[in-house]
Backbone as CSV, one residue per row, in Angstrom:
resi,resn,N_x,N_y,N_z,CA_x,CA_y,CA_z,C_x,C_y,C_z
1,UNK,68.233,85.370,39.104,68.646,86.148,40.250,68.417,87.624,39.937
2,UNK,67.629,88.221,41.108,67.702,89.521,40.759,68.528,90.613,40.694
3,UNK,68.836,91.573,40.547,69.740,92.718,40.235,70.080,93.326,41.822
4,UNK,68.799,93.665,42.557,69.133,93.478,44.127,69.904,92.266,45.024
5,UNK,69.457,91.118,44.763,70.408,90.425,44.962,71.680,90.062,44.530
6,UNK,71.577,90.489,43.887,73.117,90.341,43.544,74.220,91.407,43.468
7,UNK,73.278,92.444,44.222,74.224,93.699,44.924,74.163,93.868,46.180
8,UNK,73.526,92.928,46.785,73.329,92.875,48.498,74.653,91.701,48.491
9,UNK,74.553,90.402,47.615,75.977,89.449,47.562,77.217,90.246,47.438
10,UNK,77.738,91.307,46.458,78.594,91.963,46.258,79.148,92.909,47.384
11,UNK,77.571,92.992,48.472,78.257,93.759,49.575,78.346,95.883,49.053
12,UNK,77.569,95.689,47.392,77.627,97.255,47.001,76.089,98.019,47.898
13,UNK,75.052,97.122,48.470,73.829,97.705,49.007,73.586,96.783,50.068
14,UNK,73.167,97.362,51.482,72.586,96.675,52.433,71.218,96.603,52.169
15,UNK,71.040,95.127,52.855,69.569,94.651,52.795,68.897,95.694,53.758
16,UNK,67.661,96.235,53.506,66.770,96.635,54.211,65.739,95.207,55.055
17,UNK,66.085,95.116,56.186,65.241,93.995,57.153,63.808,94.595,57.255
18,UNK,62.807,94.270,57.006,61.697,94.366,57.776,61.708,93.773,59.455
19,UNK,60.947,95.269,59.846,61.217,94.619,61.525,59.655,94.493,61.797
20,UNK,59.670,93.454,62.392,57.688,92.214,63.012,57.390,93.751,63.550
21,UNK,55.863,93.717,63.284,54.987,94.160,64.146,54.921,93.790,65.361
22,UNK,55.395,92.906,66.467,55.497,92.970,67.421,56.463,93.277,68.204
23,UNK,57.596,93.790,67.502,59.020,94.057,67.965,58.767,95.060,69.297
24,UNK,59.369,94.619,70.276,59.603,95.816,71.532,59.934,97.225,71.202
25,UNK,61.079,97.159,70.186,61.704,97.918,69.909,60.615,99.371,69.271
26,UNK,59.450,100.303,69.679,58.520,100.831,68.917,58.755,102.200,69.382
27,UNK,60.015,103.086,70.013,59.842,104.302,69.749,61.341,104.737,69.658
28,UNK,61.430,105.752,68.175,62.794,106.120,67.548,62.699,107.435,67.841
29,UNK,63.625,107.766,67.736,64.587,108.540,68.015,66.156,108.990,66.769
30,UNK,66.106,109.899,66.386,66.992,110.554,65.433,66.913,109.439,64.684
31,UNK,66.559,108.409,64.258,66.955,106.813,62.876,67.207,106.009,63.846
32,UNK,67.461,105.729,65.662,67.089,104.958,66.339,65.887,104.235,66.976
33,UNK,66.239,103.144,67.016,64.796,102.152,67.688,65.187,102.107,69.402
34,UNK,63.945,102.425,70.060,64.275,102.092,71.568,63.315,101.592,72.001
35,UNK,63.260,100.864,73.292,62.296,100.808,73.817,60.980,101.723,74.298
36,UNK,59.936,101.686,74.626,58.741,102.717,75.102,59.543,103.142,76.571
37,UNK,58.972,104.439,77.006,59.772,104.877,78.116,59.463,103.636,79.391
38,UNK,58.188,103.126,79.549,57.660,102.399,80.640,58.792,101.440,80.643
39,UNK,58.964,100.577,79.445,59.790,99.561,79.491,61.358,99.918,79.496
40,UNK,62.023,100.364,78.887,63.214,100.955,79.341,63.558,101.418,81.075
41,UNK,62.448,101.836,81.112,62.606,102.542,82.512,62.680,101.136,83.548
42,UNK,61.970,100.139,82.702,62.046,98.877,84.027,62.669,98.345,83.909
43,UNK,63.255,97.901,82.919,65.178,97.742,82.717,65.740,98.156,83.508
44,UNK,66.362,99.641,83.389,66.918,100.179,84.262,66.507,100.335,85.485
45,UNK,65.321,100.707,86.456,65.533,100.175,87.239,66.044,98.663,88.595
46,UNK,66.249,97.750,86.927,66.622,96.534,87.324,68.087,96.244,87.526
47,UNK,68.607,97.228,87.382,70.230,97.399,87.382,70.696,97.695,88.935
48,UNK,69.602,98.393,89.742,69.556,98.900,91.206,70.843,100.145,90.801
49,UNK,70.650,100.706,90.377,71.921,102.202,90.791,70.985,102.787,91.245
50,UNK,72.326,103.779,92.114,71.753,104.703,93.608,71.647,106.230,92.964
51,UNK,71.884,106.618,91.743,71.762,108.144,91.186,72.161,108.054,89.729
52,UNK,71.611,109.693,89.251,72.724,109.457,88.069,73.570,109.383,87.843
53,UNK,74.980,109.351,88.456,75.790,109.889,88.468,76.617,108.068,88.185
54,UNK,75.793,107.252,89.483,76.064,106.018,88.873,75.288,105.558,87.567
55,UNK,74.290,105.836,86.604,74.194,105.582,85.945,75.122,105.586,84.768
56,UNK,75.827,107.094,84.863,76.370,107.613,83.562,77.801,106.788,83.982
57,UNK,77.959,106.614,85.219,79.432,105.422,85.569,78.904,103.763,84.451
58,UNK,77.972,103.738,85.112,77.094,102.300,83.883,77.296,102.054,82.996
59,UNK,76.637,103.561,82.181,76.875,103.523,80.266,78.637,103.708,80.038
60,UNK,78.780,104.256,80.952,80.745,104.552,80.811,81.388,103.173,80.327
61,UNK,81.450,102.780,81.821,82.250,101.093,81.853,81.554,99.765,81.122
62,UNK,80.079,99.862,81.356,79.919,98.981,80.568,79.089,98.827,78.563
63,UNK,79.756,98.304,77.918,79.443,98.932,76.002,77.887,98.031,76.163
64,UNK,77.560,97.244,77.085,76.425,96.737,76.354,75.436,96.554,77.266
65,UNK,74.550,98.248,77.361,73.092,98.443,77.932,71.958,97.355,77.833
66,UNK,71.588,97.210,78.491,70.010,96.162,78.493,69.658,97.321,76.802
67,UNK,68.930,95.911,76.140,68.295,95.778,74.345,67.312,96.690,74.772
68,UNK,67.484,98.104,74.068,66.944,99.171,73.411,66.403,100.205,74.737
69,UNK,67.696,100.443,75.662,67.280,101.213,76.440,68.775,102.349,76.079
70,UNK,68.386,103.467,75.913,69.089,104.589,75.598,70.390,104.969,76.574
71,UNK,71.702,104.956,76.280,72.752,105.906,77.195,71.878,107.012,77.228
72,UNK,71.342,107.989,77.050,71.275,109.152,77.390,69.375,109.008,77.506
73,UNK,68.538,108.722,78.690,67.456,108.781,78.592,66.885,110.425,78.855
74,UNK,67.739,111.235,78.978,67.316,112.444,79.402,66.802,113.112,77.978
75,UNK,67.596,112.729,77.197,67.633,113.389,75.503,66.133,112.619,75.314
76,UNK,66.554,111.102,75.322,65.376,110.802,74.108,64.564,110.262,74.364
77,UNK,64.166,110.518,75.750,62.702,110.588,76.350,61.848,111.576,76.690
78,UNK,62.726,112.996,76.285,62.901,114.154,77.249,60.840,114.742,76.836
79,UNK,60.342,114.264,75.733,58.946,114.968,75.388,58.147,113.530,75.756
80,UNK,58.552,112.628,76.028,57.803,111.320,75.944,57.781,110.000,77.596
81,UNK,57.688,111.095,79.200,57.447,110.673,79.583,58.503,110.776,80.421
82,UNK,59.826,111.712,80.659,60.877,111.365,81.082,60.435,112.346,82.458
83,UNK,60.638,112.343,83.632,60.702,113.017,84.982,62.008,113.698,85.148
84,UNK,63.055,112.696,85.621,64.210,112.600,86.361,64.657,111.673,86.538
85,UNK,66.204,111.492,86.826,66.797,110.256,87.111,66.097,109.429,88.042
86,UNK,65.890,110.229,89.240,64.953,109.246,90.773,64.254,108.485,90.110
87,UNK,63.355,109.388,88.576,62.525,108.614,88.595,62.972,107.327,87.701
88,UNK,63.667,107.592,86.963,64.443,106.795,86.099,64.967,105.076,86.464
89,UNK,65.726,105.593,87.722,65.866,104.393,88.580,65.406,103.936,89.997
90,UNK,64.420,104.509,90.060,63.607,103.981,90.674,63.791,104.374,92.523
91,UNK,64.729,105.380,92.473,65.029,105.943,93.869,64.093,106.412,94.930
92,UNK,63.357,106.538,95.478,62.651,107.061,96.635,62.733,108.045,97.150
93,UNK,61.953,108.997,96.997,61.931,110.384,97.737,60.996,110.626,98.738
94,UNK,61.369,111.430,100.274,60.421,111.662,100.656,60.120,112.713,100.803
95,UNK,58.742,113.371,101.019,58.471,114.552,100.941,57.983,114.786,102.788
96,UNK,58.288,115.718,103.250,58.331,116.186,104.367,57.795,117.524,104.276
97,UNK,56.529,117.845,105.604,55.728,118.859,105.359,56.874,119.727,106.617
98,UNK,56.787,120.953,106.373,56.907,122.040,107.534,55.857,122.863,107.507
99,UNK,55.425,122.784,108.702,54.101,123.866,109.277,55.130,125.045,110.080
100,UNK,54.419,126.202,109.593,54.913,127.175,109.891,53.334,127.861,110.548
101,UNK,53.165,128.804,111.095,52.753,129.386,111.966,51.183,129.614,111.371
102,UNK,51.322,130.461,109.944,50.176,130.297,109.436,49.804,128.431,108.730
103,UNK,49.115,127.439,109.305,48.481,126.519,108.416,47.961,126.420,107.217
104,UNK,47.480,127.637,106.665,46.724,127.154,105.604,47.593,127.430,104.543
105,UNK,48.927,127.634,104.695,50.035,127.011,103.730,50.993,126.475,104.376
106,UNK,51.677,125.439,103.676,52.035,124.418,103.885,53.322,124.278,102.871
107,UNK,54.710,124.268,103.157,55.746,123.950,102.146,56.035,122.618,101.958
108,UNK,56.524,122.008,101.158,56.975,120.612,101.250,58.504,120.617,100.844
109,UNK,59.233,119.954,101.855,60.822,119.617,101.116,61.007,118.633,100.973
110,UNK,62.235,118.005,99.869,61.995,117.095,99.244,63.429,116.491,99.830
111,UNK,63.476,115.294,100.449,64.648,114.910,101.190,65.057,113.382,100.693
112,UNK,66.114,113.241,100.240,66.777,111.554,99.682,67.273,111.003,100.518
113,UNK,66.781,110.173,100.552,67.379,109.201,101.842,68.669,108.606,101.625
114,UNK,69.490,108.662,102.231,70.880,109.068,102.141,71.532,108.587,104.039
115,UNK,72.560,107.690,104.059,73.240,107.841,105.336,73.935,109.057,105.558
116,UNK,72.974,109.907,105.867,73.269,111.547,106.416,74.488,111.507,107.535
117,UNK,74.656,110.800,108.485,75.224,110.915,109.334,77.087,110.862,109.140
118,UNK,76.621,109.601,108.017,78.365,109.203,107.517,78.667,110.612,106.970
119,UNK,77.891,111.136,106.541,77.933,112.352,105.408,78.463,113.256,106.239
120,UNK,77.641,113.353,107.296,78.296,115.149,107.985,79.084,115.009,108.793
121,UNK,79.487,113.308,108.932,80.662,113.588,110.280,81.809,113.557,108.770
122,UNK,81.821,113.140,108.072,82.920,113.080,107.093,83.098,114.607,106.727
123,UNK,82.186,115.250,106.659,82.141,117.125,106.251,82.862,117.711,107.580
124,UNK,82.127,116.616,108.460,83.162,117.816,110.125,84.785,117.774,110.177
125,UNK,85.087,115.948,109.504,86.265,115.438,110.007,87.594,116.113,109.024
126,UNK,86.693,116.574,107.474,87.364,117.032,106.336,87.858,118.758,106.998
127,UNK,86.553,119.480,107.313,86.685,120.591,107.667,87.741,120.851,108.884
128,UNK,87.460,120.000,110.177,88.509,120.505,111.308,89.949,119.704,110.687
129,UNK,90.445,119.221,109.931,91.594,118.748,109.655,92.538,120.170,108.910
130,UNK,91.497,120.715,108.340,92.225,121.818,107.693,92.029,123.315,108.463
131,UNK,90.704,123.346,109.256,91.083,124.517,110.005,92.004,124.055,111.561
132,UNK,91.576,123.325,111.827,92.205,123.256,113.239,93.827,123.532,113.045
133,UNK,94.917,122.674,112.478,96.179,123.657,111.662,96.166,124.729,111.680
134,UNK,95.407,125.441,111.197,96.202,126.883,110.570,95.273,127.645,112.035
135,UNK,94.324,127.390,112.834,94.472,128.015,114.298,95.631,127.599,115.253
136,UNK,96.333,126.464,115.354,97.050,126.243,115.935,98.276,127.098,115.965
137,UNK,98.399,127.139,114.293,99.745,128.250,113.451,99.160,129.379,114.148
138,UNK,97.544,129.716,114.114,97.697,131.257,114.591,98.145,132.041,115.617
139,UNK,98.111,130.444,116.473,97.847,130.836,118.119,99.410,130.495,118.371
140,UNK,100.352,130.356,117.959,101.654,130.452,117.839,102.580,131.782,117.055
141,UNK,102.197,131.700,116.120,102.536,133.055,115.542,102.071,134.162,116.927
142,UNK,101.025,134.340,117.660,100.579,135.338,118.275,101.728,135.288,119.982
143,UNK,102.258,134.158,120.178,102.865,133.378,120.921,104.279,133.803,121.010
144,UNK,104.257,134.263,119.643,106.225,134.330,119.047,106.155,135.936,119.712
145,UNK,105.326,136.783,119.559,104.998,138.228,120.024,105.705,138.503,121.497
146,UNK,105.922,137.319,122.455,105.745,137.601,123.660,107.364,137.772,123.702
147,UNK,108.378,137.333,122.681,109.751,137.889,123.430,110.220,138.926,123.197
148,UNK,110.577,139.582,124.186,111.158,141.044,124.401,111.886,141.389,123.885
149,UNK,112.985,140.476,123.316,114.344,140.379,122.670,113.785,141.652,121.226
150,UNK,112.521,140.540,120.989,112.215,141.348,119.374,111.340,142.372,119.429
151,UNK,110.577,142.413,120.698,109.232,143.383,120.462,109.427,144.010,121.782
152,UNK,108.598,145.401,122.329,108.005,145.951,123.265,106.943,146.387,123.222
153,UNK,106.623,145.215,124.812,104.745,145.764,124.777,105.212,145.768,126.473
154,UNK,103.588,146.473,126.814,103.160,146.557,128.283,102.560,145.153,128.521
155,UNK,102.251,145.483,130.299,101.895,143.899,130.414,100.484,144.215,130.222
156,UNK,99.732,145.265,130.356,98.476,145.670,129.819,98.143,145.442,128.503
157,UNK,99.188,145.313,127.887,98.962,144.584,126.354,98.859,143.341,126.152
158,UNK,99.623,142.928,127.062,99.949,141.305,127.213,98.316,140.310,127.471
159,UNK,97.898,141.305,128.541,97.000,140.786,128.846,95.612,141.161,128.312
160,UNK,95.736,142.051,127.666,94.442,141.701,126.683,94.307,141.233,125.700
161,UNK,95.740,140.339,125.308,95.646,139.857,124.188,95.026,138.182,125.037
162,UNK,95.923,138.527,126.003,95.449,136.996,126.670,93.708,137.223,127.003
163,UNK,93.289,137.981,127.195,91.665,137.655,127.517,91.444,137.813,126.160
164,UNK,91.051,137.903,125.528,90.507,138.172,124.589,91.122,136.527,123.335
165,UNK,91.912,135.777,124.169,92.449,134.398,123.392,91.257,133.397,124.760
166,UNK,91.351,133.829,126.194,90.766,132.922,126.934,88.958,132.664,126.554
167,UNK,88.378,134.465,125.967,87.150,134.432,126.054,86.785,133.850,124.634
168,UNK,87.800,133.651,123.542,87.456,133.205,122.536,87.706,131.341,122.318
169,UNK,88.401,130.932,123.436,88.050,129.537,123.956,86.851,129.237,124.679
170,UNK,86.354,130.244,125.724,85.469,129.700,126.384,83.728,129.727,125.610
171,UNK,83.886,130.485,124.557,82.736,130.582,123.389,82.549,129.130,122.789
172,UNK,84.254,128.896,122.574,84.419,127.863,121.699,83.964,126.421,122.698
173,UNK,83.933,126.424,124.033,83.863,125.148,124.497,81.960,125.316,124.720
174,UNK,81.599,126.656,124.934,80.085,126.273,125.279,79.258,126.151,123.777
175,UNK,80.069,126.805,122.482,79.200,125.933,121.532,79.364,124.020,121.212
176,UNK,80.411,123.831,121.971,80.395,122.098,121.464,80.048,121.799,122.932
177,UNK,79.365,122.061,123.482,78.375,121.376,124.683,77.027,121.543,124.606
C-alpha cells in the first residue's frame, strides 16, 4: 500500500479526481467548474423566469441550481459572452422605431412587454388614494375660513376665493374628458 493511500484512508489528504475529457463542466472561474455560457444560459432559460429580479428570488429560495450553472452569471460570464439578464433568460424585447421629422435618422426604443395597463391603472389607483385625501382636507380647511365668529372677510373675498375653487374644478373636469 502506498504512502498516498494510506493518507487519503486516514482522511489527512484529499484525493485529487481526474475529471473525463468530456465533462460539460469546461469553463472555471476563481477554482470553479461551470458550464460554457451557451449551455448554462439554456438551463436557465428553462426555468421560464420573467426578470432578474426573479432570478436572484431563484438562487435565494432554492440551494440547488441546474449542474454547473452559476448564482451570479453576471460575475462569471461577465468577459465570456454575458449580455444581460433578458438575455440570460430568454425575455423578449421589442424595439420600436420613432420617425421624427428629419428620416435619415431614426431612434429606436427599447420596450418589454409587460401588462402595461394593470401597471398604470395600479400607479393611478395608488396615486389618487393619497392625493385625493389631503385635497379634500384642503378644500375644508379653506371651508372652516367662512365663519365670522373667527374671521372677517368681505363678500368680495368670499367670492374670489369661490371662483378661483369653481375654475380650478372646471380645468379639473375638462382634463379627465
Amino acid at each position: 500500500m502506498s504512502i498516498d493511500r494510506e493518507l487519503i484512508r486516514r482522511g489527512v489528504i484529499v484525493p485529487d479526481f481526474k475529471r473525463k475529457k468530456n465533462n460539460d463542466l469546461s469553463y472555471t472561474f476563481k477554482g470553479r467548474y461551470y458550464l460554457s455560457y451557451t449551455k448554462a444560459r439554456a438551463k436557465a432559460r428553462s426555468l421560464n423566469l420573467q426578470g432578474a429580479s426573479d432570478w436572484k428570488k431563484y438562487c435565494y429560495l432554492n440551494d440547488a441550481l441546474p449542474h454547473g450553472v452559476p448564482e451570479s452569471p453576471e460575475i462569471v460570464y461577465r468577459n465570456n459572452g454575458w449580455v444581460n439578464f433578458n438575455d440570460w433568460l430568454g425575455i423578449k424585447v421589442v424595439k420600436k422605431l420613432i420617425n421624427k421629422r428629419n428620416k435619415n435618422k431614426s431612434n429606436t426604443k427599447v420596450i418589454k412587454i409587460k401588462p402595461l395597463d394593470k401597471v398604470k391603472n395600479y400607479k393611478f389607483s395608488k396615486l389618487a388614494s393619497k392625493r385625493l385625501p389631503n385635497a379634500l382636507n384642503a378644500v375644508k380647511l379653506v371651508g372652516n375660513l367662512s365663519r365670522r365668529s373667527s374671521y372677517e372677510y368681505s363678500d368680495a373675498e368670499a367670492q374670489s376665493i369661490i371662483k378661483s375653487l369653481s375654475k380650478a374644478m372646471r380645468d379639473l373636469r375638462k382634463k379627465f374628458k
